[in-house]
C-alpha atoms as one frame of an Amber mdcrd trajectory, in Angstrom:
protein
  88.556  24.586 171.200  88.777  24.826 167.223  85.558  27.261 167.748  87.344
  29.632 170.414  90.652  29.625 168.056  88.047  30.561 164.927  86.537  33.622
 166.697  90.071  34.806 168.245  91.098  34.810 164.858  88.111  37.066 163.407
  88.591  39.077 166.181  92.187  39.444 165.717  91.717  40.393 161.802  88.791
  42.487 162.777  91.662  44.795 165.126  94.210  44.308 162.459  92.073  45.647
 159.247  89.775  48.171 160.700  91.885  50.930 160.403  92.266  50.164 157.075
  88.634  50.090 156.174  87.112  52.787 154.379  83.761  53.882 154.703  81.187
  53.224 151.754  79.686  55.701 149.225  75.945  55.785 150.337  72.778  57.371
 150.494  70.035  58.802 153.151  66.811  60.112 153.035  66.561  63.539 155.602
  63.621  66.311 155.765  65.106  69.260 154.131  63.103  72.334 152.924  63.252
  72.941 148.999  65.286  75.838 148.325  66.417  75.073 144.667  69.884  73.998
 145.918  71.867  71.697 147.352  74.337  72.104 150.351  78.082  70.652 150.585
  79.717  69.917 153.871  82.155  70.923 155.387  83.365  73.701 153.280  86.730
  73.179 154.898  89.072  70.194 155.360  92.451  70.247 157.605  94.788  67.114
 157.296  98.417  67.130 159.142 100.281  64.129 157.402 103.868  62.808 157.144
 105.361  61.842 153.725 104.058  58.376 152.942 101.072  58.915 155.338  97.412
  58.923 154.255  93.993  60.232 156.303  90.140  59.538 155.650  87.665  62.287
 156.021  84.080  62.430 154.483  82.043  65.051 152.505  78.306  65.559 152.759
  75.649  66.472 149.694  72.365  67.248 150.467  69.838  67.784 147.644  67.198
  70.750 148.444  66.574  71.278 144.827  62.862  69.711 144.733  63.836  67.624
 142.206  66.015  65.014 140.975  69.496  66.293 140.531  72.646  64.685 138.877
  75.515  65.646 140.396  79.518  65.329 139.727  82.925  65.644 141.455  86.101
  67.371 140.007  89.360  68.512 141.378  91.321  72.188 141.167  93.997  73.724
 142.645  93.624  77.522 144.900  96.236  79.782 145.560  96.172  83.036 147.624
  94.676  86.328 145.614  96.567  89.284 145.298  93.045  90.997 146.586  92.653
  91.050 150.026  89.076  90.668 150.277  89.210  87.754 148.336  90.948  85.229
 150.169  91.471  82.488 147.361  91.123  81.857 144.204  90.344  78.852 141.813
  93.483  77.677 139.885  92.898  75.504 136.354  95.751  73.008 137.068  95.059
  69.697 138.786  97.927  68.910 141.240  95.840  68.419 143.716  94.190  65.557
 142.016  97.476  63.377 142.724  97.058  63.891 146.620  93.232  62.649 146.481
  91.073  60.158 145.649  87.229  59.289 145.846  85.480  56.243 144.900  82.303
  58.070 143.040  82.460  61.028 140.595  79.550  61.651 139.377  75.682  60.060
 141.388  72.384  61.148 141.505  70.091  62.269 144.281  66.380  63.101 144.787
  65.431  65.870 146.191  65.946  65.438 150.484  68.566  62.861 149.671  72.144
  63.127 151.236  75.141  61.342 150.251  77.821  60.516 152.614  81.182  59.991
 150.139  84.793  58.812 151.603  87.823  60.506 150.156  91.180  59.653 150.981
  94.137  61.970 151.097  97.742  61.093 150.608 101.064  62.357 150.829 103.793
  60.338 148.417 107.275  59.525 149.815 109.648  62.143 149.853 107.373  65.114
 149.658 108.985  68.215 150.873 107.586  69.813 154.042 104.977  72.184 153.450
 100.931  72.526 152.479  99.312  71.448 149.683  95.751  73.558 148.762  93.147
  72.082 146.667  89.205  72.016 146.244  87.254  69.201 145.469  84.206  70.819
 143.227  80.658  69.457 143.816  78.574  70.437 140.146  74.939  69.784 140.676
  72.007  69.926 138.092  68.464  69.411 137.885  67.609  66.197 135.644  65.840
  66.912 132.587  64.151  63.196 132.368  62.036  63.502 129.180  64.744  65.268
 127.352  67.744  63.621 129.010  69.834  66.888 129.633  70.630  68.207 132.582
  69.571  72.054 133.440  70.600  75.129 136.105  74.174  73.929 136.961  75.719
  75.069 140.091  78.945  74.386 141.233  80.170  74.866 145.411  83.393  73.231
 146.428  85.048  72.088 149.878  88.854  73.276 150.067  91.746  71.028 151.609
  94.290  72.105 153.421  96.696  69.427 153.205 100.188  70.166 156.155 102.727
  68.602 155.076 104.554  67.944 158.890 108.380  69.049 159.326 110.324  71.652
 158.898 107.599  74.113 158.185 106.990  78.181 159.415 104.068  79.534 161.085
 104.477  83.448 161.211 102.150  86.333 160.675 101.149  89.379 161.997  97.978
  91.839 162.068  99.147  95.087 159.833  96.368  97.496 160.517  92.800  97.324
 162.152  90.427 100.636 161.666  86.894 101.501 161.633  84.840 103.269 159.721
  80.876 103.189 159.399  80.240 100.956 162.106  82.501  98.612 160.581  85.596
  97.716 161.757  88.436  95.876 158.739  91.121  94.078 159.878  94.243  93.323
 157.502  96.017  90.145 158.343  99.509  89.403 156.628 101.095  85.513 156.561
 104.686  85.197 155.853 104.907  81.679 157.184 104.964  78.463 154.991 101.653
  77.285 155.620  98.244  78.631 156.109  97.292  79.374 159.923  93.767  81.224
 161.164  93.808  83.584 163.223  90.856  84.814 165.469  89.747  87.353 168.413
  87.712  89.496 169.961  86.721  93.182 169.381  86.333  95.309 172.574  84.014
  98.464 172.671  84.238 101.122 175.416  82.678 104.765 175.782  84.204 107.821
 176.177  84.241 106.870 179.852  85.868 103.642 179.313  82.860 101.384 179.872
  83.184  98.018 177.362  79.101  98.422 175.759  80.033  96.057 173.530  82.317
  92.380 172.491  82.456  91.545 169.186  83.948  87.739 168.587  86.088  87.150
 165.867  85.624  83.704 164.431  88.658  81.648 162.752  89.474  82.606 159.361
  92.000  81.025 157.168  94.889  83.446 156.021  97.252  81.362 153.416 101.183
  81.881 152.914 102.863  84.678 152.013  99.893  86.697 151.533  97.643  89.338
 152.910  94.036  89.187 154.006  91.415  91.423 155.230  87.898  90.563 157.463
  85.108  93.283 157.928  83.101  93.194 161.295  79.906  95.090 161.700  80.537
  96.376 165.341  77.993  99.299 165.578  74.536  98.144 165.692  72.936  98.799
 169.144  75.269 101.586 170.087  73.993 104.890 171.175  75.139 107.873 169.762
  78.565 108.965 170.957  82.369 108.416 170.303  83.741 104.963 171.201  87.161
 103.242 171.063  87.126 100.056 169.602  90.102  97.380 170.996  91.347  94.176
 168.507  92.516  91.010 170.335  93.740  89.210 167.369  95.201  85.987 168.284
  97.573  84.868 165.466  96.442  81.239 165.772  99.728  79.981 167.002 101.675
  79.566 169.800  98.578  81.793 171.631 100.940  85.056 170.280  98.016  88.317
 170.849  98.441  91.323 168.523  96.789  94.459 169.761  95.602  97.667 168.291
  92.735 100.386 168.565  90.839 102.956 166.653  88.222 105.581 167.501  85.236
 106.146 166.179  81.708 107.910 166.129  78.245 106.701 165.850  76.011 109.680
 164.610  72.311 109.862 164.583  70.747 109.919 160.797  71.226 113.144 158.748
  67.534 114.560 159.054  68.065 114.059 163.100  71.509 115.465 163.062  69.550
 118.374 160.933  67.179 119.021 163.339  69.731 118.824 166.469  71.476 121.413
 164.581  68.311 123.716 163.535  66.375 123.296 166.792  69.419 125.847 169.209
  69.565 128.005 166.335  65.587 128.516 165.864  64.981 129.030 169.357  68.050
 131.562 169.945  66.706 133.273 166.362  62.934 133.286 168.781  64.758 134.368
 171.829  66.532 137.469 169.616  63.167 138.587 167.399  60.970 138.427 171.337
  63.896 140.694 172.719  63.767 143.009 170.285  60.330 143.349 169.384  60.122
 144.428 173.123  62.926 146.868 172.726  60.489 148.402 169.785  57.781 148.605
 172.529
């Protein structure tokens, strides 16, 4: 009986505590090709917390270096850029670090080495509603063993998007799509209060109004009160002709589509376009000299 209570009571603790486990910092050995880098995963992190809430999630390095390679964490704040193409940018304050922790900063791998490291992130009491953006940085360098230095430093980071749940806004809208050069660039504007990532499809007809072609649109992360643009190659494998290219931009909330079109045309190279133009005007300049070299007759 004593024996039955003893294992109901592990298994009780066991149900109790696991959720409050956290996953070691370790190390496995994978076949990887050497390519003089290393690789981070994933490159983006999405959390949804209440105040006084915390969530686990893991990051992945993988050493492809060929060597030995020491490698350290840091934290950083990103904000939206006031360029469009840009997306975000690196900030040199720190706030971040308050809403994150990790139980290694700084390890070394050999080369085909990955390690798996936990990080926790947390949202303090009475933190307004909201997102919170910051990157945790991944340096890496090659270990110099006879000298004791470390060489080639290279520096990738995964960015956090930490929601903040309540009284929050998700609004945007797509300002413009166009095409030019078998590209198509769409401009994306968010005036909500956190980030959302919107996504779509790209529709191609003919001049007949045949679709020849769907381009998808994957997710893209657009962050508040700022403006964003995406370029699209859309014309490779189209004949020559004029087309009409259709967005289906889903705003990535509440499934709300946005909707616009452009026209363009997909010429054949200059020297062919040359020669398409040259070729009518030679033969009519044949068919003129042969008429009146008869007339001369």
């Amino acid at each position: 009986m004593k024996n039955f209570l003893n294992i109901l009571r592990i298994f009780v603790l066991f149900f109790i505590l696991a959720p409050f486990v956290v996953a070691a910092f370790n190390v496995e050995r994978i076949t990887v090709p050497m390519r003089g880098d290393f690789v981070l995963q994933p490159a983006k992190i999405e959390v949804s917390l209440l105040p006084d809430a915390s969530a686990e999630r893991e990051i992945f390095v993988t050493n492809r270096m060929g060597a030995t390679g020491v490698f350290s964490l840091s934290v950083e704040d990103f904000a939206a850029s006031d360029n469009p193409d840009e997306g975000a940018v690196l900030q040199k304050s720190s706030g971040f670090s308050n809403f994150i922790s990790y139980s290694k900063e700084q390890f070394t791998l050999s080369h085909g080495e990955r390690a798996r490291i936990p990080v926790k992130v947390f949202v303090p009491n009475k933190t307004e509603p909201g997102e919170i953006f910051g990157a945790l940085l991944v340096s890496g360098a090659l270990s110099d063993r006879a000298g004791g230095a470390a060489k080639i430093t290279s520096r990738v980071g995964a960015l956090f998007f930490v929601k903040v749940t309540g009284d929050i806004v998700e609004r945007g809208e797509l300002l413009n799509f166009s095409v030019q050069s078998k590209s198509a660039r769409i401009l994306f504007k968010n005036t909500g209060t956190v980030h959302i990532n919107p996504y779509g499809v790209i529709e191609i007809k003919n001049i007949f109004g045949k679709i020849k072609k769907t381009v998808l649109i994957d997710p893209w992360f657009v962050l508040p009160d700022s403006t964003r643009a995406r370029n699209i190659k859309i014309g490779s494998g189209l004949q020559w002709g004029r087309y009409t290219a259709t967005i289906l931009l889903n705003r990535g909330y509440n499934n709300i589509i946005d909707s616009k079109s452009a026209v363009f045309w997909v010429l054949p190279p200059l020297r062919t376009l040359v020669w398409l133009v040259l070729a009518p005007l030679l033969v009519l300049f044949a068919i003129f000299m042969l008429f009146r070299y008869k007339r001369a007759l």
